[in-house]
Biopython code that builds the backbone (N, CA, C, O; Angstrom):
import numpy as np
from Bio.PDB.StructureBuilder import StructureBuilder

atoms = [
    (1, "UNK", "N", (9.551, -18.426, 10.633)),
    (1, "UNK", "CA", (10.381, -18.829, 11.752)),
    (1, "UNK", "C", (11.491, -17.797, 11.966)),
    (1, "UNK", "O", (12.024, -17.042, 11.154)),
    (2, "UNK", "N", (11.723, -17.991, 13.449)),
    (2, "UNK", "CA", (13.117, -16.943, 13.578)),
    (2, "UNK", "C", (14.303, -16.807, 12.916)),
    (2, "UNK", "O", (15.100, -15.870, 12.890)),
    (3, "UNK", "N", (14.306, -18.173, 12.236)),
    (3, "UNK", "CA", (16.306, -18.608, 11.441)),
    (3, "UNK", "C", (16.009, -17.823, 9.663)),
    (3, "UNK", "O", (16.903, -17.392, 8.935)),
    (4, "UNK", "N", (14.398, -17.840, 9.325)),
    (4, "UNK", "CA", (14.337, -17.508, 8.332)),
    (4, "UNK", "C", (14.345, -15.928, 8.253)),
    (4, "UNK", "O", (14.885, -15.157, 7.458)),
    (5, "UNK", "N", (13.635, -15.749, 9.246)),
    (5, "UNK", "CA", (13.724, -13.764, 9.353)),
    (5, "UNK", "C", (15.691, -13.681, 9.785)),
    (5, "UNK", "O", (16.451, -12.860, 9.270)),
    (6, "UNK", "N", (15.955, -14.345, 10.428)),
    (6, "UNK", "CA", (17.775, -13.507, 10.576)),
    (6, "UNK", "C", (18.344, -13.787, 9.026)),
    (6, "UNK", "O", (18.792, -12.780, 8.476)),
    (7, "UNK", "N", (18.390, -15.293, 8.091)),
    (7, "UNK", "CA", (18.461, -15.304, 6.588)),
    (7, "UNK", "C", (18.061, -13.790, 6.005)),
    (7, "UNK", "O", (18.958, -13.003, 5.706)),
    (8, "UNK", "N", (16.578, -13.419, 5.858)),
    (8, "UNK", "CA", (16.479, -12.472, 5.135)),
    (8, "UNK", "C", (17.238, -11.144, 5.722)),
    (8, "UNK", "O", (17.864, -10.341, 5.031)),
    (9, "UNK", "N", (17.086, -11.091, 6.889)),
    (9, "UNK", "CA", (17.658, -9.802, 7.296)),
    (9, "UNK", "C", (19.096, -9.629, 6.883)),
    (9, "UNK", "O", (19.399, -8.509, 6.470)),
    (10, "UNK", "N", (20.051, -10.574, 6.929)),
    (10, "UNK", "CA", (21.621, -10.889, 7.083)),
    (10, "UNK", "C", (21.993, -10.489, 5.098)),
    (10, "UNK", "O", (22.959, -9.960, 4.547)),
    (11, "UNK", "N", (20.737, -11.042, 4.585)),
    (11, "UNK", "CA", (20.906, -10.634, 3.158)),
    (11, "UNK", "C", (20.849, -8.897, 2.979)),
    (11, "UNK", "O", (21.906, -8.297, 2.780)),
    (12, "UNK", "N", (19.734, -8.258, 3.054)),
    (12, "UNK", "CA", (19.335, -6.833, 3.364)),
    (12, "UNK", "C", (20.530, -6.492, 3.796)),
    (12, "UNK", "O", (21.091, -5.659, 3.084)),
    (13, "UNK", "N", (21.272, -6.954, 4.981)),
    (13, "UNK", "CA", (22.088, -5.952, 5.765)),
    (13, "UNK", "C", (23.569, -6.096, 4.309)),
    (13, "UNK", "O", (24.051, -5.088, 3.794)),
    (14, "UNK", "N", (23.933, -7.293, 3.998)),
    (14, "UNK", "CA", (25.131, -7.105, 2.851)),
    (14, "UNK", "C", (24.411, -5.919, 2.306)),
    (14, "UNK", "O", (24.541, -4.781, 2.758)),
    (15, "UNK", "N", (23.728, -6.217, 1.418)),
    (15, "UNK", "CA", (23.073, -4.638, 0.778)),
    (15, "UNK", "C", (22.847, -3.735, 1.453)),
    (15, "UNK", "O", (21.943, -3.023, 1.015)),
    (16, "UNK", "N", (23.383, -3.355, 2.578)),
    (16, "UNK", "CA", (23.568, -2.078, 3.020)),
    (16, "UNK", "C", (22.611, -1.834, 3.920)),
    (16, "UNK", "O", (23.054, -1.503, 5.020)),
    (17, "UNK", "N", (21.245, -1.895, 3.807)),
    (17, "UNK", "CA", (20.261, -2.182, 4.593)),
    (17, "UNK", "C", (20.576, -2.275, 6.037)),
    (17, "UNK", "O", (21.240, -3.238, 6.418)),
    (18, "UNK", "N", (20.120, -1.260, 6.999)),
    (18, "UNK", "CA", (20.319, -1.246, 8.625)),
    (18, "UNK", "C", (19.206, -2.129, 9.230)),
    (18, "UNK", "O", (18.166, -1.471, 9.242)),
    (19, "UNK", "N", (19.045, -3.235, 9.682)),
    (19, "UNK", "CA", (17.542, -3.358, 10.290)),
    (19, "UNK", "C", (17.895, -4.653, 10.936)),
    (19, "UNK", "O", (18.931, -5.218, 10.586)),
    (20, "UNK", "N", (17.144, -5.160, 11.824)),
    (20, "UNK", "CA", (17.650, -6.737, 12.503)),
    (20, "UNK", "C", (16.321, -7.744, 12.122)),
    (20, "UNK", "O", (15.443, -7.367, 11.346)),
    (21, "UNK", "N", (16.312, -8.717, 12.605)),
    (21, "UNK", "CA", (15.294, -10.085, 12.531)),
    (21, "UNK", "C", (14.210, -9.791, 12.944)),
    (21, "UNK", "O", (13.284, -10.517, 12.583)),
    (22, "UNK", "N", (13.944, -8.780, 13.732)),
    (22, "UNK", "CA", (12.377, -8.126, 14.144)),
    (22, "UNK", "C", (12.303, -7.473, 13.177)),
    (22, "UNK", "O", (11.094, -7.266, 13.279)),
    (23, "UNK", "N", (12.677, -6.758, 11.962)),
    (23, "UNK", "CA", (11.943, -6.139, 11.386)),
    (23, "UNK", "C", (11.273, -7.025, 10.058)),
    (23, "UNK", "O", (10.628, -6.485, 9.159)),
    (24, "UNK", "N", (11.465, -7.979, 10.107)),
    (24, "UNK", "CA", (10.995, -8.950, 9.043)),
    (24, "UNK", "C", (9.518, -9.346, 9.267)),
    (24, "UNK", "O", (9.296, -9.784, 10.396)),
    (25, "UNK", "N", (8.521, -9.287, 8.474)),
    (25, "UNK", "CA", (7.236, -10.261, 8.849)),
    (25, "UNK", "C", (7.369, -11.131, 7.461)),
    (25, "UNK", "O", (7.489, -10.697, 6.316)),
    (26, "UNK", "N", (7.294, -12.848, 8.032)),
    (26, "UNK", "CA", (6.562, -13.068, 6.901)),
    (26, "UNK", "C", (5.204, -13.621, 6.931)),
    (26, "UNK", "O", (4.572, -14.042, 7.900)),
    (27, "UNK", "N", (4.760, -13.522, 5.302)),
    (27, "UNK", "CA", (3.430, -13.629, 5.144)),
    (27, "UNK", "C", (3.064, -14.653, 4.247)),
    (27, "UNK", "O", (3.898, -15.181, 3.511)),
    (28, "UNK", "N", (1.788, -14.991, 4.261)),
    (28, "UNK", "CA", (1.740, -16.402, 3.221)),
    (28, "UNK", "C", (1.852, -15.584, 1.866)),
    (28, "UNK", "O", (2.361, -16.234, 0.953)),
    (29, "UNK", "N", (1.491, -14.337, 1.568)),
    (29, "UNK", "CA", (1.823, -14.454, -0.071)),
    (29, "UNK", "C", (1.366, -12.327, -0.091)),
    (29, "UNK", "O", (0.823, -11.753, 0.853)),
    (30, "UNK", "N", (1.708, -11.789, -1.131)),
    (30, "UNK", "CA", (1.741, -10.643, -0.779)),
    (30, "UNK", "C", (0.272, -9.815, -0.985)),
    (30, "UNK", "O", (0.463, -8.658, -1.359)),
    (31, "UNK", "N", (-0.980, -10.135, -0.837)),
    (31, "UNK", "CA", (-2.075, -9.993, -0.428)),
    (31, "UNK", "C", (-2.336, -9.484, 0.924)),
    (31, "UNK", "O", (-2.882, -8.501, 1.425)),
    (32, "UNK", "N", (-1.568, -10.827, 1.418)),
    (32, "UNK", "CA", (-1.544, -10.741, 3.269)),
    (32, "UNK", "C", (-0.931, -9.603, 3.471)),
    (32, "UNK", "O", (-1.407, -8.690, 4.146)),
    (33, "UNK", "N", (0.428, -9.571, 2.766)),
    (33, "UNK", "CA", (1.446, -8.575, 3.073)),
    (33, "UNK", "C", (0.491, -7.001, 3.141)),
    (33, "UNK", "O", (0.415, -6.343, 4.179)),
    (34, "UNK", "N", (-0.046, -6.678, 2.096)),
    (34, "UNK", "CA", (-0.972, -5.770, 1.638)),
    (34, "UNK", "C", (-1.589, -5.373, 2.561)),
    (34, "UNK", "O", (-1.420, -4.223, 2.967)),
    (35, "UNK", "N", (-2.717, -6.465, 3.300)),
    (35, "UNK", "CA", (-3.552, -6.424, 3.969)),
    (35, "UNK", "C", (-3.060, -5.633, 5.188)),
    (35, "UNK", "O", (-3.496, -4.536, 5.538)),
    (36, "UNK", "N", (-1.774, -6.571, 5.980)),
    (36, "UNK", "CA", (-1.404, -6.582, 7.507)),
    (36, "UNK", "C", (-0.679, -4.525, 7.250)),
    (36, "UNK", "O", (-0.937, -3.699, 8.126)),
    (37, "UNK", "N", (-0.115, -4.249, 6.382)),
    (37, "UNK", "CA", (0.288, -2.784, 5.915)),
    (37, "UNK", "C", (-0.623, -1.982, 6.544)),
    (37, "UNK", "O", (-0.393, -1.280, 7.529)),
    (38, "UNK", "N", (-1.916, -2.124, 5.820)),
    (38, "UNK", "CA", (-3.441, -1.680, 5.670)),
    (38, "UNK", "C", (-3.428, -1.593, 6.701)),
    (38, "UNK", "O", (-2.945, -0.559, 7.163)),
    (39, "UNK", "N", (-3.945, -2.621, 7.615)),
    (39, "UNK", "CA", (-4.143, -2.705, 9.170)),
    (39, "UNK", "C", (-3.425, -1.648, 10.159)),
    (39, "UNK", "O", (-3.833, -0.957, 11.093)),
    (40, "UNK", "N", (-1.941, -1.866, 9.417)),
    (40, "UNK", "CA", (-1.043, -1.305, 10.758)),
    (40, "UNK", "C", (-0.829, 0.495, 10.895)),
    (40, "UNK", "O", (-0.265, 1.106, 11.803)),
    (41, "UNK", "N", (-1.529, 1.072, 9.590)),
    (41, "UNK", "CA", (-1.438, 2.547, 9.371)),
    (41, "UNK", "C", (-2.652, 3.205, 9.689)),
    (41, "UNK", "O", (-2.654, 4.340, 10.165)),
    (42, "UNK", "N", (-3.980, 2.379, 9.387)),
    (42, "UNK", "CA", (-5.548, 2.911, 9.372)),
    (42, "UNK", "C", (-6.351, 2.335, 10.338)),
    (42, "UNK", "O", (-6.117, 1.175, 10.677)),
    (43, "UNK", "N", (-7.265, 2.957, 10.840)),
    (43, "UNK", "CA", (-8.622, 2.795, 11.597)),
    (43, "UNK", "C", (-9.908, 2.540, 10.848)),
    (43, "UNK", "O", (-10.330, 2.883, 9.744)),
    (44, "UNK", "N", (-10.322, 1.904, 11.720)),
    (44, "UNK", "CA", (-12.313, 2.164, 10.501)),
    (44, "UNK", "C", (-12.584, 3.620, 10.616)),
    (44, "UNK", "O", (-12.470, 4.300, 11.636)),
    (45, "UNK", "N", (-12.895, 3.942, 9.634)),
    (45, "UNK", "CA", (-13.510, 5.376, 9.112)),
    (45, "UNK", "C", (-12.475, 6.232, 8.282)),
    (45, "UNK", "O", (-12.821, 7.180, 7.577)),
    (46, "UNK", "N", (-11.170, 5.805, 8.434)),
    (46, "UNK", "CA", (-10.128, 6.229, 7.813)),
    (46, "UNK", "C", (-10.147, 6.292, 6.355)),
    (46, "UNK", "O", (-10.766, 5.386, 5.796)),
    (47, "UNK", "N", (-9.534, 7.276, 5.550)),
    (47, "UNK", "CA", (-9.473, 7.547, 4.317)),
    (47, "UNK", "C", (-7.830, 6.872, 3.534)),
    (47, "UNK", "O", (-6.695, 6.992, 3.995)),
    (48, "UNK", "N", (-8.212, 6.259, 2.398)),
    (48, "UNK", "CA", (-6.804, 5.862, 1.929)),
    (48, "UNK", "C", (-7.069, 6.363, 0.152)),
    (48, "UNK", "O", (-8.103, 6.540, -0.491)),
    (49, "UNK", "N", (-5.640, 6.470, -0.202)),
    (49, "UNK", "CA", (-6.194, 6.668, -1.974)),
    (49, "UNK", "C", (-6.110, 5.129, -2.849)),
    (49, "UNK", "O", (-5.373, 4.305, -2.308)),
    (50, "UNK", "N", (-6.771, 4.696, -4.094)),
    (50, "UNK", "CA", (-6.608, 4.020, -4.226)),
    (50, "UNK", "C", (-6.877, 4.260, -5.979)),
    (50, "UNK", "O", (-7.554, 5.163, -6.470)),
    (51, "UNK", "N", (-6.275, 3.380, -6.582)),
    (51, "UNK", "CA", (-6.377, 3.777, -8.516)),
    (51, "UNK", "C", (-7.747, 3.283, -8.809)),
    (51, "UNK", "O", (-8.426, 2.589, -8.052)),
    (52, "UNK", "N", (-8.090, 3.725, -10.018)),
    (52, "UNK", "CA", (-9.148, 3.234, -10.792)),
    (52, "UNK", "C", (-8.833, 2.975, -11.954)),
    (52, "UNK", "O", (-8.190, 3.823, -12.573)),
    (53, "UNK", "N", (-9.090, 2.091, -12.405)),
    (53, "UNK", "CA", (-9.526, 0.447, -11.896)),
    (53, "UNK", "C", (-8.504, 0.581, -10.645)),
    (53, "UNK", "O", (-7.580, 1.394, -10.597)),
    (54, "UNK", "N", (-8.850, -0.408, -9.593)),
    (54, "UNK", "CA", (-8.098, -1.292, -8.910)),
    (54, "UNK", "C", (-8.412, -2.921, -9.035)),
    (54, "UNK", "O", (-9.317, -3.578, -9.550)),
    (55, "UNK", "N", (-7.127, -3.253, -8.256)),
    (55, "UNK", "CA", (-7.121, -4.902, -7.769)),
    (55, "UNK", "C", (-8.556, -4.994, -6.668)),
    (55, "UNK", "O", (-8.820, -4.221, -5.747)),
    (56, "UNK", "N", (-9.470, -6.414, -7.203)),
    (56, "UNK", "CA", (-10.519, -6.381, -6.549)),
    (56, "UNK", "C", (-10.336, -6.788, -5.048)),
    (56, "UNK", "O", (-11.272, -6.785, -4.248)),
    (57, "UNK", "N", (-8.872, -7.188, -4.690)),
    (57, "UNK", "CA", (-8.635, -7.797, -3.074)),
    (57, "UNK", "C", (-8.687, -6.594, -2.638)),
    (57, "UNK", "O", (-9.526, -6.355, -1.769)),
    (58, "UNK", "N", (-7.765, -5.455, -3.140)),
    (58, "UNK", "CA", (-8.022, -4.229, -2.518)),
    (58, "UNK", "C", (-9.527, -3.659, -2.118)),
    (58, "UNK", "O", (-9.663, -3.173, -0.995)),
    (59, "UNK", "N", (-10.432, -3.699, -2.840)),
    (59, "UNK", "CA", (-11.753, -3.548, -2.497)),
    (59, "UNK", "C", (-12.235, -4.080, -1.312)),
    (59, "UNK", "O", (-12.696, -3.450, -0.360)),
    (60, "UNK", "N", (-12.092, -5.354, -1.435)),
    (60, "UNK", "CA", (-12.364, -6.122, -0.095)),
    (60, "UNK", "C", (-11.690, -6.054, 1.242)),
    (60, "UNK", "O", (-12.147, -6.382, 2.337)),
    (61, "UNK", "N", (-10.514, -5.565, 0.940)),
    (61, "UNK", "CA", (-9.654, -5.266, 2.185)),
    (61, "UNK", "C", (-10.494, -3.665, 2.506)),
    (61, "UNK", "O", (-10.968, -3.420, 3.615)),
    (62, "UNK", "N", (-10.537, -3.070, 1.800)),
    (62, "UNK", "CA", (-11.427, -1.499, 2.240)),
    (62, "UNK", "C", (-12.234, -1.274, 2.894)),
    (62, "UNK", "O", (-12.364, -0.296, 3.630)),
    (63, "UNK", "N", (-13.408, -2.778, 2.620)),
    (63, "UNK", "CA", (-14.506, -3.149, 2.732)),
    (63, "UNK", "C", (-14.421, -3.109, 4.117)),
    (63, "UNK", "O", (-14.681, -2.223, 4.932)),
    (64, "UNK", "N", (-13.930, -4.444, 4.241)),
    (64, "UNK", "CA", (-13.458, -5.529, 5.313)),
    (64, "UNK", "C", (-13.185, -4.595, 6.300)),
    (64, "UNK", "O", (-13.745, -4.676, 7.393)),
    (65, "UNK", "N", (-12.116, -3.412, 5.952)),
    (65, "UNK", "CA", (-11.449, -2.317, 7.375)),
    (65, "UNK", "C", (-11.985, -1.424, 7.715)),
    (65, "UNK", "O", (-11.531, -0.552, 8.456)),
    (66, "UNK", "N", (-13.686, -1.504, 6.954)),
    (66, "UNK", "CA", (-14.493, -0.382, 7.397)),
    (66, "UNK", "C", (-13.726, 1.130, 6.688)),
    (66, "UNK", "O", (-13.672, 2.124, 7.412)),
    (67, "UNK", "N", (-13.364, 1.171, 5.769)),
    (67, "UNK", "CA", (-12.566, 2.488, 5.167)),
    (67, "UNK", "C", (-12.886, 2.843, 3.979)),
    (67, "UNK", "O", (-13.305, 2.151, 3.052)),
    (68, "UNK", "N", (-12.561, 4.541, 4.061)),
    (68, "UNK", "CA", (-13.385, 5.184, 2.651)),
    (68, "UNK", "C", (-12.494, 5.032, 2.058)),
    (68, "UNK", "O", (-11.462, 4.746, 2.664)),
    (69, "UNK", "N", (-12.467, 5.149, 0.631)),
    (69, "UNK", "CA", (-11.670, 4.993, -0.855)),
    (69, "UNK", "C", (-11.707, 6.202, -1.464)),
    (69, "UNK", "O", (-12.877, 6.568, -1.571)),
    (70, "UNK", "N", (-10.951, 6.966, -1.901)),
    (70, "UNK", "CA", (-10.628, 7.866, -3.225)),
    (70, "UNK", "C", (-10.199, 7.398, -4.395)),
    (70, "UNK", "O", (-9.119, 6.808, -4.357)),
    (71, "UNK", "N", (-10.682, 7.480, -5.324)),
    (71, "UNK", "CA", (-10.065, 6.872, -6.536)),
    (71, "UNK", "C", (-9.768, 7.869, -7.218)),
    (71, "UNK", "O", (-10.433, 8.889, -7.400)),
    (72, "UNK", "N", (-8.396, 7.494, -7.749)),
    (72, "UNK", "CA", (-7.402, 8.112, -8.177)),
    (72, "UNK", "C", (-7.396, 7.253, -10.040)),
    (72, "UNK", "O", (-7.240, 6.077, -10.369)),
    (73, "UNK", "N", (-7.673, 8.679, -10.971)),
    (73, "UNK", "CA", (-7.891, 7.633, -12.359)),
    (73, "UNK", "C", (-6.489, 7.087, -12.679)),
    (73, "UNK", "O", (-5.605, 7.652, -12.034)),
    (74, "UNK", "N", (-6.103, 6.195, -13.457)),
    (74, "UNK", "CA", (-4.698, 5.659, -14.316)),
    (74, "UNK", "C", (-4.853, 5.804, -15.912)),
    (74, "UNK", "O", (-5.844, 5.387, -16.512)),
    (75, "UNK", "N", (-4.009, 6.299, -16.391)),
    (75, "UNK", "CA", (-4.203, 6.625, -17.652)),
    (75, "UNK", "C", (-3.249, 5.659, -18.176)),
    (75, "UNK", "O", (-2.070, 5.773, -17.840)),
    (76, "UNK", "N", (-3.617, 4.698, -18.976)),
    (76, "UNK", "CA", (-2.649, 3.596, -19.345)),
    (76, "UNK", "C", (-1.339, 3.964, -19.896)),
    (76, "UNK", "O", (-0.510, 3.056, -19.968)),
    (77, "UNK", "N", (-0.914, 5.465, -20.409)),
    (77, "UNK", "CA", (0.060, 5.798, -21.019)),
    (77, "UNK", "C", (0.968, 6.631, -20.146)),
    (77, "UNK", "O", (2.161, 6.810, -20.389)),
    (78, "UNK", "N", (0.362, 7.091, -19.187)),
    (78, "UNK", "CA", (1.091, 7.918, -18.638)),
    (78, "UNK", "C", (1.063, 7.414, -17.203)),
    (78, "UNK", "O", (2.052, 7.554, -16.483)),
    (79, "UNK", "N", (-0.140, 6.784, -16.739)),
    (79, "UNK", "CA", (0.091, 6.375, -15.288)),
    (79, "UNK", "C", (-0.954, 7.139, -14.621)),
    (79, "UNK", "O", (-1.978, 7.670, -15.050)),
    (80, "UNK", "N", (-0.183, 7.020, -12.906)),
    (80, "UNK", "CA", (-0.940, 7.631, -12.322)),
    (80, "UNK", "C", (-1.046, 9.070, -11.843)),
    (80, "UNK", "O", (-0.086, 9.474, -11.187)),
    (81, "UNK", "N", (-2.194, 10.030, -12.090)),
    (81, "UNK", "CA", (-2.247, 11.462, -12.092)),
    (81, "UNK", "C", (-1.525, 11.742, -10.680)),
    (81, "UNK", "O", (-2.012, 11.267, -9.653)),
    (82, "UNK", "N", (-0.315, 12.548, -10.646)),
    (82, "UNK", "CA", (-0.156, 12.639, -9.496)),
    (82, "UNK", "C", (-1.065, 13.962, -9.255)),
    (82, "UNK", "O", (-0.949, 14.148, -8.044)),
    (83, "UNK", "N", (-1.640, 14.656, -9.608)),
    (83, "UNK", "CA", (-2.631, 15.831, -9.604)),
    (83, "UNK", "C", (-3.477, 15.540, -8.787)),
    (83, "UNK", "O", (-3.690, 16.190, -7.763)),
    (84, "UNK", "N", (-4.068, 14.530, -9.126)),
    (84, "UNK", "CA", (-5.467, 13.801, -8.109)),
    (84, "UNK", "C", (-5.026, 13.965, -6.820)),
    (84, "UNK", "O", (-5.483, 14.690, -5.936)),
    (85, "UNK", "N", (-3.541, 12.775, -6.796)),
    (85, "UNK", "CA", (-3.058, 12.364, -5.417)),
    (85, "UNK", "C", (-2.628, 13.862, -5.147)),
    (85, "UNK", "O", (-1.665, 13.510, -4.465)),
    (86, "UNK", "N", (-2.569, 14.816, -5.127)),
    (86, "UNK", "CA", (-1.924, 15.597, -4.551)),
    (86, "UNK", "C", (-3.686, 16.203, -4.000)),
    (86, "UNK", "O", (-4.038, 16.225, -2.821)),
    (87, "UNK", "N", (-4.486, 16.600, -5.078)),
    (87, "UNK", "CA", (-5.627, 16.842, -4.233)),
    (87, "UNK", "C", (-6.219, 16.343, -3.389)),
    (87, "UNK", "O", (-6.834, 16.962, -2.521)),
    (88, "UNK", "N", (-6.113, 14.634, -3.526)),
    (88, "UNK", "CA", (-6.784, 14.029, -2.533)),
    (88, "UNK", "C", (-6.152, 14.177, -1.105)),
    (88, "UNK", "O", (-6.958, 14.126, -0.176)),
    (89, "UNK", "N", (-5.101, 14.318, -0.857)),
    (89, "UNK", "CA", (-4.178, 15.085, 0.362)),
    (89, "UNK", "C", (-4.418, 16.144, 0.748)),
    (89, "UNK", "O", (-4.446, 16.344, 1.962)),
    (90, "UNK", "N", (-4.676, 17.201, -0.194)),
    (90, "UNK", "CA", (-4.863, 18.579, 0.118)),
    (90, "UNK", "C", (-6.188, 18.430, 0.742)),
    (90, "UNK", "O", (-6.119, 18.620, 1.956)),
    (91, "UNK", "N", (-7.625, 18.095, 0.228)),
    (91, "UNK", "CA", (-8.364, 17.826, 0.488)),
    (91, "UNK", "C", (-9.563, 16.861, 1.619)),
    (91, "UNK", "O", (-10.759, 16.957, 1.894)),
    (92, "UNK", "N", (-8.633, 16.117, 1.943)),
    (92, "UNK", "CA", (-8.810, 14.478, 2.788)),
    (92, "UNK", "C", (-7.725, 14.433, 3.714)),
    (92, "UNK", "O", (-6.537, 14.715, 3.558)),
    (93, "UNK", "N", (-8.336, 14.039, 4.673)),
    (93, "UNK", "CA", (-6.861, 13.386, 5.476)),
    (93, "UNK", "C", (-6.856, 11.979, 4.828)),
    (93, "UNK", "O", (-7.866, 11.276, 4.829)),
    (94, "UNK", "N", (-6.079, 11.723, 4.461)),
    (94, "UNK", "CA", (-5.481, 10.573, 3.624)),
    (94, "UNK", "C", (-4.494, 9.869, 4.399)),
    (94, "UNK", "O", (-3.470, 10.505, 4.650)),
    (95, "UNK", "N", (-4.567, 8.913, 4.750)),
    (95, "UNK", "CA", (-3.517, 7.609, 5.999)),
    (95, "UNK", "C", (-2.600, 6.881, 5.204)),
    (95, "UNK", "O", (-1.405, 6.803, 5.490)),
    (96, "UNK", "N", (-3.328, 6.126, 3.812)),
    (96, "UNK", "CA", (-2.333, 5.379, 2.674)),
    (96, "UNK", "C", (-2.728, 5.745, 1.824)),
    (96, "UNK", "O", (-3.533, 6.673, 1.746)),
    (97, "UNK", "N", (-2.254, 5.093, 0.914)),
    (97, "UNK", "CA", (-2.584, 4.869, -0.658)),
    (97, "UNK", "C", (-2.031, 3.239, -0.792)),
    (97, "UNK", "O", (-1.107, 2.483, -0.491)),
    (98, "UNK", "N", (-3.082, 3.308, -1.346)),
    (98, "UNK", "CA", (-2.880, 1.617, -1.994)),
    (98, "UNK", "C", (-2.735, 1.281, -3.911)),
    (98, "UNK", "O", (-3.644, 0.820, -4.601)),
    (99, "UNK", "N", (-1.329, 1.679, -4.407)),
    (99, "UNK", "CA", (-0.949, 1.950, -5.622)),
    (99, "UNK", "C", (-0.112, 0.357, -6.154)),
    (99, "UNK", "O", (0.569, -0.383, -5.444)),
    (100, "UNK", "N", (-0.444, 0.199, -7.572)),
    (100, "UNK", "CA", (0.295, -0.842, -8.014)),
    (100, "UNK", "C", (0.432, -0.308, -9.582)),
    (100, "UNK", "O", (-0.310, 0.378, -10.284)),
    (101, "UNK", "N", (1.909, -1.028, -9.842)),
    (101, "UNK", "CA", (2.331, -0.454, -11.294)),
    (101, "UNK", "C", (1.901, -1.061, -12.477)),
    (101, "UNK", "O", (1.808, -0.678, -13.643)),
    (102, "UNK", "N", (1.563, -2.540, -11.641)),
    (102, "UNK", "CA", (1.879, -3.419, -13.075)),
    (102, "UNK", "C", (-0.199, -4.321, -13.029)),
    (102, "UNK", "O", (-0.410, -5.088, -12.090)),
    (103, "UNK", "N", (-1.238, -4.098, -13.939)),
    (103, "UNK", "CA", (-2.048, -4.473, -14.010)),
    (103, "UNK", "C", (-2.587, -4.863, -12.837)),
    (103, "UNK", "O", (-2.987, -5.983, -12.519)),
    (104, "UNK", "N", (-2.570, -3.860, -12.217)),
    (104, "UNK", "CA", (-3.399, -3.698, -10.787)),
    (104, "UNK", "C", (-3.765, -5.308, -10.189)),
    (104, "UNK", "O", (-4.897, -5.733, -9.958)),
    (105, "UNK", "N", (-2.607, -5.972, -10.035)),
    (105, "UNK", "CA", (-2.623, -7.237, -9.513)),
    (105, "UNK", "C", (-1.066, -6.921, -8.641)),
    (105, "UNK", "O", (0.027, -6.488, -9.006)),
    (106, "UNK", "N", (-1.794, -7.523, -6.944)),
    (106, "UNK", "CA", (-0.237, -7.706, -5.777)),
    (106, "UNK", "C", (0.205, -8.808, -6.609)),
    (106, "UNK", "O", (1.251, -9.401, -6.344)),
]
sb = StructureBuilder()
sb.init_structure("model")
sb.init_model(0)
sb.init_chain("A")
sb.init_seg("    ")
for serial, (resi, resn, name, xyz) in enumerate(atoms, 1):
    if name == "N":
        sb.init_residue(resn, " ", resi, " ")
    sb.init_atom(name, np.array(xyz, "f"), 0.0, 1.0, " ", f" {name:<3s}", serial, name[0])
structure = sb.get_structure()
């Protein structure tokens, strides 16, 4: 609702944050959030990077948007290669990346 997007925004803005009540979406839970991101940057046929392993919603959202995947490995100790991601850029036109820190769960 509109009273809840000016709430969140009015919070953001104490913290310094510039932005008004349009820039808020909300979503039922951050999957969606994920998803509607996805949507709003890429086309079908579009390239995004994504870790290996990933979260299996991510798969399905890939699926679902008609879009190719790069997988990018995670090394449990160190993370993610930024080496890859830098090739997969150099290499690909690349639109997103779809990265998570914590056990590849939104």
């Amino acid at each position: 609702s509109e009273s809840l997007r000016r709430l969140i925004a009015q919070r953001y803005i104490q913290q310094g944050m510039v932005l008004t009540h349009d820039d808020i979406v909300i979503t039922s839970g951050a999957l969606e959030a994920l998803n509607l991101s996805l949507q709003a940057v890429t086309q079908p046929g579009d390239t995004i990077v994504v870790e290996s392993p990933t979260f299996y919603g991510a798969l399905q959202a890939i699926e679902r948007l008609g879009l190719k995947a790069i997988e990018i490995s995670v090394d449990p100790r160190i993370g993610h290669s930024l080496q890859q991601i830098e090739a997969a850029f150099t290499d690909h036109d690349v639109r997103a990346c779809w990265l998570m820190t914590n056990f590849h769960n939104p």
